[in-house]
Structure formats: C-alpha cells, structure tokens
N, C-alpha and C positions, 0 to 999 in steps of 0.2 A: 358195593358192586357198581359197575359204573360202563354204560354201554353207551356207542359213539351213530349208531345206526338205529333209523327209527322202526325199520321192520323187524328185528333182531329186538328190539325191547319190547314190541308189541305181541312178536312171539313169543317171547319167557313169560310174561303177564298172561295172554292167552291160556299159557301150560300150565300155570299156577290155579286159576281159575277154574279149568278143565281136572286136574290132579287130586285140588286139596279140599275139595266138602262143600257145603252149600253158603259161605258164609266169607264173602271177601271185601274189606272196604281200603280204599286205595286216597292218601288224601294227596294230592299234587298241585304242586309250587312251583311259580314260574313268572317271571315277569308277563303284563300284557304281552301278547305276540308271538312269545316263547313255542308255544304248540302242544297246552295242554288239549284244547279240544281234538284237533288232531291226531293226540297221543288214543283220545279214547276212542274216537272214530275207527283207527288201525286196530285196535285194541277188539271191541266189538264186532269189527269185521271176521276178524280170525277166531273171534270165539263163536257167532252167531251170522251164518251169513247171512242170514234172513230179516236182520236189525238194520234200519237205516238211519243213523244216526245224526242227530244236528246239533245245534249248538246249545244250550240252556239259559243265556246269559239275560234272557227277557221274560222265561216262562220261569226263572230259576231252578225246576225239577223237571226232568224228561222222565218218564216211566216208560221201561222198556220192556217187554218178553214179559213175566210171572214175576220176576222177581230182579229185576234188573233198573239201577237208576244213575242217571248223571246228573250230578248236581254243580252248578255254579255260583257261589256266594258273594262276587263281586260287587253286585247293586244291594246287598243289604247296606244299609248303615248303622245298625244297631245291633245285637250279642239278642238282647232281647227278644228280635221279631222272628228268631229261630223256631221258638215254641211253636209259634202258628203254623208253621211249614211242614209239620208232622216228622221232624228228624230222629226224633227218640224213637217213635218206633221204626222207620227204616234201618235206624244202624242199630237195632237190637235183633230184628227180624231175622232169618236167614237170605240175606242180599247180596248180591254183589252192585258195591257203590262205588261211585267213581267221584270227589270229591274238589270241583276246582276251588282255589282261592280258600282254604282251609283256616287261613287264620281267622275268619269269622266265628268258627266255631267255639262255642263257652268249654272252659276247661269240662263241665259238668258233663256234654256232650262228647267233650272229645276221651275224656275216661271210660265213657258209655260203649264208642267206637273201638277202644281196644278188644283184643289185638288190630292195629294196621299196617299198613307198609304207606308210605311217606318215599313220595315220589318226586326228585325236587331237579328239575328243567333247567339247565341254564344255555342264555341264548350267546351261540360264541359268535356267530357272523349268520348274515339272511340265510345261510343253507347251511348251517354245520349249530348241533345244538347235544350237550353229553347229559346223563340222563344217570341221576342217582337214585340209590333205592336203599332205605332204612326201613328193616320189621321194627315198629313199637309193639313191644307187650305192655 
C-alpha cells in the first residue's frame, strides 16, 4: 500500500491505532530528512491531540501519554547498547511505538516487536515524499 499525501497517511495510522487494540509498533525507514519525525508528529496529533510531540534524536526515547513512545536509533553505534534503553520491555508491553532508524535494532528485538508494520519514506523531491507500508508477522 503506498500513499503520496502526508495527512492521508497519518490518517490511516491514526485509524489503525484508534481501531486495532492496545498494542502497535510501527518501525520507519527513510533517509536523513525524508520526514520520519514529521510522519509521527502528524501521526500523534490526530491520534492524541493533547501530545505535543518533538523529536527523540538526543533524548533517543520520548515517553508520551501512558503508553505511548517514539523512539530514534540513529546515534546508537552499537546492537549492544539497546539493552540499556529498556526496548524489550516497551516492545513487549502494550504500546504504541513509533520506531525511527530501525535498522539498529538486534534481530532478537526485532522478533520480539513482531507483529509490526514497517513504514519505509522515500524522499522524491523537498515536498513530494510516497510512503510505504509492510505488516511483518
């Protein structure tokens, strides 16, 4: 499935969120710049207006609401220093996680995370960016 509008994706994610149980983790892939934070900013808005969302890329986890996290992996440099961040039990919890830069994640954790939807950004020009979406079980 593949959507060309960023309100219209953040609204299907929203609906999914809103629809299907207590327990969503979302891992999204994108070049630097691409608009993953963005993505989840829109995303949280329309699911929670009362969330005001920022960016993770220095705190690496935002805790948001009860059960609500956005996380960005980018400044790890090591598989290893995951442990310490308490991932295993957010993505076992009932959460909704929002996962940027996902390839950090150890196979170990990312089997852990199933089921997710794999959300992969590509940036076609400064304003035009399509937006695909893979369920992993």
């Amino acid at each position: 499935m593949k959507f060309n509008q960023l309100n219209e994706v953040s609204n299907h994610i929203a609906e999914i969120i809103k629809n299907g149980g207590s327990r969503h983790i979302f891992f999204i892939e994108g070049e630097m710049g691409a608009g993953k934070t963005t993505l989840v900013s829109q995303i949280l808005s329309k699911f929670d207006k009362k969330i005001a969302s920022s960016s993770p890329t220095f705190t690496i986890i935002n805790h948001y609401a009860d059960n609500i996290f956005h996380i960005d992996l980018y400044r790890i440099e090591k598989k290893s220093d995951l442990e310490f961040l308490g991932l295993r039990e957010i993505l076992t919890e009932p959460n909704i996680v929002f996962v940027e830069w996902p390839n950090m994640i150890s196979d170990e954790l990312e089997n852990i995370a199933r089921p997710y939807t794999k959300i992969k950004i590509e940036k076609i020009s400064d304003t035009e960016r399509t937006f695909g979406f893979e369920r992993i079980e």
